[in-house]
C-alpha positions in Angstrom: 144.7 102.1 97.1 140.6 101.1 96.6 138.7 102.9 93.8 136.1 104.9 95.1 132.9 104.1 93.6 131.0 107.0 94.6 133.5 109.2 92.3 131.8 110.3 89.8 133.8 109.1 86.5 134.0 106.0 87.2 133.5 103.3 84.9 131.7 99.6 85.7 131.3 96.5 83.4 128.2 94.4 83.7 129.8 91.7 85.8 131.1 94.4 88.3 127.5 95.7 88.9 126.5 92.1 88.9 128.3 91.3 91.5 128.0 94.5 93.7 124.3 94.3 93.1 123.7 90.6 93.3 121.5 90.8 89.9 122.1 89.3 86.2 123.7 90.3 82.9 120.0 88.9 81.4 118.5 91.7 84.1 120.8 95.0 83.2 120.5 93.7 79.3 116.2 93.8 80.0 116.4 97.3 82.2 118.6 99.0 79.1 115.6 97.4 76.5 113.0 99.0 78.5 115.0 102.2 78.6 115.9 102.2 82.4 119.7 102.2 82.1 121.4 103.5 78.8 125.2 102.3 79.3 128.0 103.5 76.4 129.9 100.8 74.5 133.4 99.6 74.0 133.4 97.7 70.9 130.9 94.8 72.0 131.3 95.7 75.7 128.7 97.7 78.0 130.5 100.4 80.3 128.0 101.5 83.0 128.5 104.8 84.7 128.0 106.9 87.4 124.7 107.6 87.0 123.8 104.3 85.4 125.2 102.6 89.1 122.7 104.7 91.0 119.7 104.1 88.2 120.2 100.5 89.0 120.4 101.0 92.7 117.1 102.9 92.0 115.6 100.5 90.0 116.3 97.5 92.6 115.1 99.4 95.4 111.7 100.1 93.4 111.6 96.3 92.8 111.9 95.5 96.2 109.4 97.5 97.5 107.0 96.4 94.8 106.8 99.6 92.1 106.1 98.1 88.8 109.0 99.0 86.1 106.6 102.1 84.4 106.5 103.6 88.0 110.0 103.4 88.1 111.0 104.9 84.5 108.9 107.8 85.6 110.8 108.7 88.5 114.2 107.9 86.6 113.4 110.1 83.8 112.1 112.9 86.6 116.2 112.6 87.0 116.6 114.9 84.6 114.8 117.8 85.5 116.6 120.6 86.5 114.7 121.6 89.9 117.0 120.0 92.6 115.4 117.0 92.3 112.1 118.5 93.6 110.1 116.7 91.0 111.5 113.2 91.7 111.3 113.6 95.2 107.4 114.7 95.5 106.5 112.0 92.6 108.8 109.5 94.2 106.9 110.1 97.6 102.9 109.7 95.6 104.3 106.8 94.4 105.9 105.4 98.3 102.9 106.2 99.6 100.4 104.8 97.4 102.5 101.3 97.9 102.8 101.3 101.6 98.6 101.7 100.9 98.5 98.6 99.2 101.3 96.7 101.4 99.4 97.2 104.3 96.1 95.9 102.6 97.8 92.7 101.3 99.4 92.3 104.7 95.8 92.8 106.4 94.7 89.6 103.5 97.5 87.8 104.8 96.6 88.1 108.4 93.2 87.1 108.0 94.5 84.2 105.8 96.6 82.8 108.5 94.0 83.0 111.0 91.8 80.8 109.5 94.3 78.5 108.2 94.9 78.3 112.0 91.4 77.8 112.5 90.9 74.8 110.5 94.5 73.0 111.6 92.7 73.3 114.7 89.7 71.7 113.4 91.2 69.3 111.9 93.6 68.4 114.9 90.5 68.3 117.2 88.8 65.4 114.3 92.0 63.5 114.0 91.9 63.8 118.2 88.6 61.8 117.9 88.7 59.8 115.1 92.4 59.2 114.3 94.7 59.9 116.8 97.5 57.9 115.5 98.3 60.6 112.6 98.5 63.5 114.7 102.3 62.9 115.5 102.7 62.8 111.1 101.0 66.0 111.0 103.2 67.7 113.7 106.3 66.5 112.3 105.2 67.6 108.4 104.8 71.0 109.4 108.3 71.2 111.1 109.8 70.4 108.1 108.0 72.9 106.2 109.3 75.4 108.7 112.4 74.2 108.6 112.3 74.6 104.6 111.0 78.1 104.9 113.8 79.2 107.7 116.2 78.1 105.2 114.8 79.9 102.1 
């Protein structure tokens, strides 16, 4: 019969979360140094818990979405208040919505990049028409590679 990680008293060692998690032993080790997950020991072994699982779920989620490791202590430690998780919730959403703020700036930056990266592959492609038509077929078959590269990434 499975183990039900979702119960509450279970245990993990490092490699479990590891693996469930897809992360390092190097990353847990630097999250318990800068206080994010505080797991017990067993001689010279880490046992996670519970609660240090879903801090770690926590803390990869932040990551993802861009929330510096300070803004996601804060909202860890807001754990621990005793309001229902009212606290967390209302700085967790400040701290969502000031980052979909800056996402969507960046991914305005990165529009405009593009665009006139598209502009000048089309100036250049209109001078190479004219002046050397002979490494336009090179140019075409460079950037398939690099999209080829960047589908496989």
């Amino acid at each position: 019969m499975p183990t039900d990680l979702r119960r509450p008293n279970r245990t993990f060692s490092i490699r479990q979360l590891c693996q469930e998690f897809k992360c390092t032993p190097r990353a847990l080790r630097f999250y318990e140094d800068k206080g994010l997950l505080s797991p017990a020991r067993d001689g010279m072994n880490r046992v996670y818990s519970y609660k240090d699982r879903a801090r770690l779920q926590l803390i990869l989620r932040g990551k993802r979405v861009g929330l510096a490791l300070a803004e996601i202590g804060e909202i860890l430690d807001l754990y621990e208040v005793d309001d229902g998780g009212a606290q967390q919730a209302a700085k967790s959403l400040k701290k969502f919505r000031e980052r979909i703020v800056a996402l969507e700036s960046q991914k305005l930056d990165i529009d405009n990049a593009i665009e006139e990266l598209k502009r000048g592959c089309d100036a250049m492609e209109k001078r190479l028409k004219e002046t050397r038509p002979d490494l336009l077929p090179k140019a075409h078959e460079y950037d398939q590679v690099l999209r080829r590269q960047l589908e496989g990434a």
